[in-house]
DRENDO-675707 format. One record per residue (C-alpha): residue in three letters; residue number from 1; x, y, z. Coordinates in nm, 2 decimals. Layout:
<atoms>
   vexvex   marke       px       py       pz
      ALA     NUM        X        Y        Z
...
</atoms>
This chain:
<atoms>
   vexvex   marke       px       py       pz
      UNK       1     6.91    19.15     5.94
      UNK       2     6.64    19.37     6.09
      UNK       3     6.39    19.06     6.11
      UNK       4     6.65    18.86     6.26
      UNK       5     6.75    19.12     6.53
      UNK       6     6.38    19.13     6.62
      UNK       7     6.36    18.76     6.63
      UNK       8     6.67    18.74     6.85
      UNK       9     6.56    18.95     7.14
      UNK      10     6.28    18.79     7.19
      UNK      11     6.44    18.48     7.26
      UNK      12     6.66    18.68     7.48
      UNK      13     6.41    18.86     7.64
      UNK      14     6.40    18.69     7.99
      UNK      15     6.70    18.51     8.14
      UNK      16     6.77    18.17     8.00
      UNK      17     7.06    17.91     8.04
      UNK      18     7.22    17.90     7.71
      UNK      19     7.53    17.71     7.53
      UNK      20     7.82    17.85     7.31
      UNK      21     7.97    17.59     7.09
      UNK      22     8.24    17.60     6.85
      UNK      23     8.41    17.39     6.57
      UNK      24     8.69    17.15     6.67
      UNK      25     9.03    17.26     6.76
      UNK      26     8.90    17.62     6.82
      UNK      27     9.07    17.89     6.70
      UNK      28     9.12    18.23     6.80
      UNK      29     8.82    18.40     6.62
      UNK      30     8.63    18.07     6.76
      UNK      31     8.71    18.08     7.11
      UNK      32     8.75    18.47     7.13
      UNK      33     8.40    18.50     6.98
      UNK      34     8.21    18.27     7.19
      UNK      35     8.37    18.47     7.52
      UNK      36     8.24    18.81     7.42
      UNK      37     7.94    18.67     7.32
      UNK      38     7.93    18.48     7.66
      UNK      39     8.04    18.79     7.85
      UNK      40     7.76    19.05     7.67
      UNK      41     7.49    18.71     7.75
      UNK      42     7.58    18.76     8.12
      UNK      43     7.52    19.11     8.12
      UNK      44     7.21    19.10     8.06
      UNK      45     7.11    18.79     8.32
      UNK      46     7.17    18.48     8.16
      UNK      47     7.35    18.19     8.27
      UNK      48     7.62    18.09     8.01
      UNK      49     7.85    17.81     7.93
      UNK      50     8.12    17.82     7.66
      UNK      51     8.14    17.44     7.55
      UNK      52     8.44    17.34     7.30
      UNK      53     8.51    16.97     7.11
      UNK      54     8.88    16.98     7.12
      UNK      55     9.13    17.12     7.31
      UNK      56     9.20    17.49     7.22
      UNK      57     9.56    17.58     7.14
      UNK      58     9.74    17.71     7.47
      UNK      59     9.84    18.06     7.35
      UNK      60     9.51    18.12     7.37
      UNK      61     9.50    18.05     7.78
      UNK      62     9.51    18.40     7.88
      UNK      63     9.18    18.50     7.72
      UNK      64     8.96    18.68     7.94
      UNK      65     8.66    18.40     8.04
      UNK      66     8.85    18.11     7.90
      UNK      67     8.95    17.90     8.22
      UNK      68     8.55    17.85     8.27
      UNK      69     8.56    17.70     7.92
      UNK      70     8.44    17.31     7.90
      UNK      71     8.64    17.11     7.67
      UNK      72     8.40    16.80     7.58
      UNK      73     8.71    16.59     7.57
      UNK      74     8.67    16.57     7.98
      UNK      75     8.31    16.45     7.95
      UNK      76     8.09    16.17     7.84
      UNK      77     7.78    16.32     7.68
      UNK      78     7.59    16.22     8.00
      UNK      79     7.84    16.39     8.24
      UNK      80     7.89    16.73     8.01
      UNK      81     7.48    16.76     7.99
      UNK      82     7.46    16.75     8.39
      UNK      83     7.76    16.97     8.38
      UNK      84     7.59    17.24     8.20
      UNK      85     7.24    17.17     8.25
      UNK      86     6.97    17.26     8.13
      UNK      87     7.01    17.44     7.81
      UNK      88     6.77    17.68     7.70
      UNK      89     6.94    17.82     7.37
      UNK      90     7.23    17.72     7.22
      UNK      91     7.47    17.93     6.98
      UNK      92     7.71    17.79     6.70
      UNK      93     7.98    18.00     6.67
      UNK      94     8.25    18.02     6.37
      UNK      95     8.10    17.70     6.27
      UNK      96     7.82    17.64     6.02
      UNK      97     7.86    17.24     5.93
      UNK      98     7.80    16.98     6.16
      UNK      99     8.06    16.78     6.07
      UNK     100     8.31    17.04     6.23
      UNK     101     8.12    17.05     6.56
      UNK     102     8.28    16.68     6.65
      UNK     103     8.14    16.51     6.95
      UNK     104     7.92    16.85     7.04
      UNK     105     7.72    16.78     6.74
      UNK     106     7.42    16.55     6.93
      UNK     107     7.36    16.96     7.05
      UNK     108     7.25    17.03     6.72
      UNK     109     7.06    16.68     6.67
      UNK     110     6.80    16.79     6.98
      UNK     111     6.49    16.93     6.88
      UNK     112     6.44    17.09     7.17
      UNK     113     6.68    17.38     7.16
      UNK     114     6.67    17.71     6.97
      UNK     115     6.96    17.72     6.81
      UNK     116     7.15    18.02     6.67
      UNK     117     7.44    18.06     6.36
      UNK     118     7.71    18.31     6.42
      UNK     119     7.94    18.26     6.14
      UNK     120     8.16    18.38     5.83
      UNK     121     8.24    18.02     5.63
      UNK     122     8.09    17.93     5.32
      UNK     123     7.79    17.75     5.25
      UNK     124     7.63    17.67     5.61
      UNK     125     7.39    17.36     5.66
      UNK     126     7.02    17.41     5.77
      UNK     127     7.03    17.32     6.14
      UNK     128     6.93    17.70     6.29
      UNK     129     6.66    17.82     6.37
      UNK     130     6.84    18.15     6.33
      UNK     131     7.15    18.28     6.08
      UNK     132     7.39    18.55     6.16
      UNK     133     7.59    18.49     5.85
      UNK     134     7.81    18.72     5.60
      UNK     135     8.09    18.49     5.36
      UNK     136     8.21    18.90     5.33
      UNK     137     8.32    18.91     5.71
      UNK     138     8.69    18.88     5.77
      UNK     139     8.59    18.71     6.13
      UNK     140     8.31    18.56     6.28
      UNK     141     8.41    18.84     6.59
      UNK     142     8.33    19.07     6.28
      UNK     143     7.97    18.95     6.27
      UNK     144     7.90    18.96     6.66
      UNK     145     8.05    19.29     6.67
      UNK     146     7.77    19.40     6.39
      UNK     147     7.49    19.23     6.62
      UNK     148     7.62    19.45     6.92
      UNK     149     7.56    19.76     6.69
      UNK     150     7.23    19.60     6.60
      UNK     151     7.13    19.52     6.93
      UNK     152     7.22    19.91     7.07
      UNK     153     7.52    19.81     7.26
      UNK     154     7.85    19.88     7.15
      UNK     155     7.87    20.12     7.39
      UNK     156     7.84    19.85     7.72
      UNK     157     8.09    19.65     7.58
      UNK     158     8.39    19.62     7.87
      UNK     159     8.75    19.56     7.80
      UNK     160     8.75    19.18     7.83
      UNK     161     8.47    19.17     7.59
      UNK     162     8.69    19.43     7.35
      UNK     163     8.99    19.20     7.40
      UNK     164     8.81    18.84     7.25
      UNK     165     8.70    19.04     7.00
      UNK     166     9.00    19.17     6.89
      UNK     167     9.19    18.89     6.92
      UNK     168     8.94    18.68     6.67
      UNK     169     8.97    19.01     6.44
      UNK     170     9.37    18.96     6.40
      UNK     171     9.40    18.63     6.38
      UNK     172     9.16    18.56     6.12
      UNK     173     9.33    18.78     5.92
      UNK     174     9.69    18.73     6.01
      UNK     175     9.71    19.05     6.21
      UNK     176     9.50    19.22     5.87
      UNK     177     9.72    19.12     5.62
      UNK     178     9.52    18.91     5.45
      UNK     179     9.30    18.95     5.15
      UNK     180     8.93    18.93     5.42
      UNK     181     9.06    19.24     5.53
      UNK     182     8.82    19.52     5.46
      UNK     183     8.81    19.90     5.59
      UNK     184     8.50    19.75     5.80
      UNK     185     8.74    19.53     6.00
      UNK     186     8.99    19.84     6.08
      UNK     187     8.68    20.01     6.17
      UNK     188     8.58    19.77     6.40
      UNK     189     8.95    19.70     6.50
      UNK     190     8.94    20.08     6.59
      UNK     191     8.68    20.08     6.81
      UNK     192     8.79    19.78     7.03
      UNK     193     9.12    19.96     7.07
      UNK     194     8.90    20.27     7.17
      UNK     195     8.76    20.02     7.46
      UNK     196     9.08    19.98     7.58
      UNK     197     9.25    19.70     7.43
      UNK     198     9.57    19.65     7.47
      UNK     199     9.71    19.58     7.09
      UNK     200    10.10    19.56     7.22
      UNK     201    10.02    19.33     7.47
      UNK     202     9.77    19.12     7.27
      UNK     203     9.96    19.05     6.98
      UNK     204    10.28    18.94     7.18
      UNK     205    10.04    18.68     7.40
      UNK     206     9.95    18.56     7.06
      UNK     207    10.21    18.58     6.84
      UNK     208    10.57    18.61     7.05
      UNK     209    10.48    18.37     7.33
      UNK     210    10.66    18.04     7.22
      UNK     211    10.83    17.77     7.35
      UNK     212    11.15    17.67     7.30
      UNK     213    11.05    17.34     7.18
      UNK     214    10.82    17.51     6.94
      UNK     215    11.11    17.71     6.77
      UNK     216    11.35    17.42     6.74
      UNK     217    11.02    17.27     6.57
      UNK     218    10.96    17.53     6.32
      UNK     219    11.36    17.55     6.24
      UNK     220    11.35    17.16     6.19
      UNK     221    11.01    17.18     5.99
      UNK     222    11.17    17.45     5.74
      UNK     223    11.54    17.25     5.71
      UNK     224    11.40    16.94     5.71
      UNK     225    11.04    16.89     5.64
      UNK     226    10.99    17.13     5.34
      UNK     227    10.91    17.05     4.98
      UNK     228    10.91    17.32     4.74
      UNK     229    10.79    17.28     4.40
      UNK     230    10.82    17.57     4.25
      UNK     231    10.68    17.45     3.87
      UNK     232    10.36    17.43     4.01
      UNK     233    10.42    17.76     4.25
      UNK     234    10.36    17.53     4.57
      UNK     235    10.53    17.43     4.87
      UNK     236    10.42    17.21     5.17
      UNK     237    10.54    17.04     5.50
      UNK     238    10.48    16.72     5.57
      UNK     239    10.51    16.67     5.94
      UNK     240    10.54    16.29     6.06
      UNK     241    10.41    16.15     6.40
      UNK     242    10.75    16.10     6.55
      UNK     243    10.81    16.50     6.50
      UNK     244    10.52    16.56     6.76
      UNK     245    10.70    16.31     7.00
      UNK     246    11.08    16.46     6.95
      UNK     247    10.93    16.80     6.99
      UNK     248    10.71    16.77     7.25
      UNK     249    10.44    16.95     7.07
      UNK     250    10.13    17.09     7.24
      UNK     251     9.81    17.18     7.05
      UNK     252     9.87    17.49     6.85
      UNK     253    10.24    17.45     6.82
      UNK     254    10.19    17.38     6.45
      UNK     255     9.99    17.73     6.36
      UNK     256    10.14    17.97     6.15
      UNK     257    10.39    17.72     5.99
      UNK     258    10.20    17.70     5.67
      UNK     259    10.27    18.09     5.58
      UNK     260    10.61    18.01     5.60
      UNK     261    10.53    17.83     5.25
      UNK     262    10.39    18.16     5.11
      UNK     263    10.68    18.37     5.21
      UNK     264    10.85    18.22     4.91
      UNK     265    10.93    18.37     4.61
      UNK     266    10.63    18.24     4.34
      UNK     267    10.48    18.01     4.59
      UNK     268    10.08    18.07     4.57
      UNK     269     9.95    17.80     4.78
      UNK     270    10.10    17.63     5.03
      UNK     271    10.05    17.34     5.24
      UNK     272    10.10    17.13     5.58
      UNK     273    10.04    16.80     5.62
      UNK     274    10.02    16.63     5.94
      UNK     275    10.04    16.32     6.06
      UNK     276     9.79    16.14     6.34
      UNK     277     9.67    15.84     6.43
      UNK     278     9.37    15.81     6.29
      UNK     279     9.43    16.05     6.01
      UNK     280     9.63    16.29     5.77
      UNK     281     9.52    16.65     5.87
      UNK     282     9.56    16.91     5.60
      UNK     283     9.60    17.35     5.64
      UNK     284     9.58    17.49     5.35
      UNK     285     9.69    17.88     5.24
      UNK     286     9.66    18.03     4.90
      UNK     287     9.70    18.34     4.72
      UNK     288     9.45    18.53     4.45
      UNK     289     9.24    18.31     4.30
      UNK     290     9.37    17.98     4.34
      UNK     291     9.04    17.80     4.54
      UNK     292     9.21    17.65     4.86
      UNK     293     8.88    17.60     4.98
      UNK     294     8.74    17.38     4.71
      UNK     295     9.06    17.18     4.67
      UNK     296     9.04    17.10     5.07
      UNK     297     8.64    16.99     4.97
      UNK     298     8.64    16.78     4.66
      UNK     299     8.96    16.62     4.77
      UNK     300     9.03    16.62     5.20
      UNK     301     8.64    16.60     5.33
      UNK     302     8.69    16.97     5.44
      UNK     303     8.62    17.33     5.35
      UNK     304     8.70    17.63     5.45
      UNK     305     8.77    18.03     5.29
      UNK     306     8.92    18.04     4.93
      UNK     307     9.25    18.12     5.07
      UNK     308     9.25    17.93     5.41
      UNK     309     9.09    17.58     5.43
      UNK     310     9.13    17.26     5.58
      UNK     311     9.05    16.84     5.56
      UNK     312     9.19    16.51     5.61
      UNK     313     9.27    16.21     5.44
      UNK     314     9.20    15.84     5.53
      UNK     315     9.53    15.71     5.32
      UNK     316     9.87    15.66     5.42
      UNK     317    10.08    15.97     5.49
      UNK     318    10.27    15.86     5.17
      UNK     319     9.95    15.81     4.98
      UNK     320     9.84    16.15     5.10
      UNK     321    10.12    16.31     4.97
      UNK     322    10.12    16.15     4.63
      UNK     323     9.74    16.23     4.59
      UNK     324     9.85    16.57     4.68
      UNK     325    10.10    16.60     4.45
      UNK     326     9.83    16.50     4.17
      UNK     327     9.60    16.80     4.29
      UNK     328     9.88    16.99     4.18
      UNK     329     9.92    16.84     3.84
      UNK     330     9.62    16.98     3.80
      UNK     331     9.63    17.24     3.54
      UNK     332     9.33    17.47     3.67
      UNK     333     9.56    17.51     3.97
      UNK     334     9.85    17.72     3.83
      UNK     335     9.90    18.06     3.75
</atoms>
């Protein structure tokens, strides 16, 4: 760590123009990371420029810093690289695979940038010249926060920078009910709230600021779209394009409708399949030791934490759901 510090500040010794990126569909430790990290950058004289693949979900519109975000969607790769410049140094945040960085990952691919790791997932490809990485860390904001203590400057961080942090703290961990939570993450959940941060407030923008559309979606998903199968402790959604269309749904309206699989009584992992057009995405939740993570790997080209993961599949919903169904066949699988 103490090599890497040292290695960091010189790179950050004089002003530079430097890139945050983050994996696609960015979440809130994702995009909440990459704005304190941009916000502590500008402090001390860079120019920065928080790039994302996808679209991020709307609840997270009100975070400090994240109308200056550039979605990549908006921009060929010629027009985004006069749009930000030139790029000195570029930062991967909550992502460590290239595969997850979508159309941002020709960033990567240039040998001409310094390019620095800030993330918590498992197993991370060799593309860095530099690796902030701990599997241990509930959050990727988790890991920043331990650079700011590194770097001397917990103390300089304002409330905006407090309030990205926090927000990729709680919902990483499901507002710290999950098993990532360690007494290091209410530690550093402590000190953000002694910057200032709002938790009242925070966790309503996050969690208690749905549409309507969105609640008649999750009543329909649960009535309609769930399949419990509780021999093999497992439950899943399976959500079909035309859902999207009779819901009007927006990206992120879909988040936090896989717990409702793992509210049931015996269920330990739990499932949502989704419907595109080009593909079957997959989130995946488990409980104790059942490896969500490894299932989402050998089986959905994806990856993730042992109890929150994600992939796809190139087959038919249908198919999806039968190959699914398999997995859970699987013996190794139950408890």
């Amino acid at each position: 760590m103490d090599h890497n510090i040292s290695i960091l500040k010189k790179q950050l010794n004089h002003p530079k123009r430097i890139v945050i990126i983050t994996h696609v569909k960015p979440d809130g430790d994702a995009l909440g990371t990459s704005l304190a990290l941009a916000f502590f950058l500008k402090q001390q004289g860079h120019v920065v420029q928080v790039v994302i693949p996808t679209e991020h979900p709307n609840f997270l519109s009100w975070l400090p810093g994240a109308d200056a975000v550039i979605n990549r969607e908006d921009f060929t790769e010629e027009t985004l690289l006069e749009q930000v410049g030139r790029i000195d140094l570029l930062f991967c945040v909550d992502c460590s695979t290239v595969k997850r960085l979508g159309q941002l990952k020709f960033l990567v691919e240039r040998s001409d940038l310094f390019k620095v790791i800030i993330d918590h997932h498992i197993e991370p490809e060799d593309f860095a010249d530099l690796l902030f990485w701990n599997v241990k860390a509930a959050a990727s904001a988790e890991i920043l926060f331990s650079l700011f203590e590194a770097l001397g400057q917990v103390d300089s961080m304002h409330l905006d920078m407090a309030t990205c942090l926090y927000v990729g703290l709680i919902t990483d961990t499901n507002s710290f009910k999950n098993s990532n939570t360690t007494p290091k993450t209410h530690y550093i959940a402590a000190k953000l709230i002694a910057c200032g941060v709002d938790i009242v407030t925070t966790h309503r923008l996050i969690y208690d600021n749905k549409s309507l559309n969105r609640l008649h979606f999750f009543s329909f998903a649960i009535s309609q779209r769930l399949v419990v199968l509780p021999e093999f402790h497992a439950a899943y959604f399976v959500i079909q394009k035309e859902d999207y269309k009779r819901y009007d749904l927006q990206m992120g309206d879909t988040e936090g409708l896989v717990d409702y699989a793992l509210t049931l009584r015996g269920i330990l992992l739990g499932a949502v399949l989704k419907e595109k057009d080009d593909a079957i995405d997959l989130s995946l939740r488990s409980v104790g030791d059942i490896p969500a993570n490894l299932i989402a790997k050998k089986y959905f080209h994806g990856g993730g934490h042992r109890n929150a993961a994600g992939g796809f599949s190139k087959l038919s919903l249908t198919e999806t759901v039968d190959l699914f169904e398999k997995i859970l066949k699987n013996t190794e699988l139950q408890h």
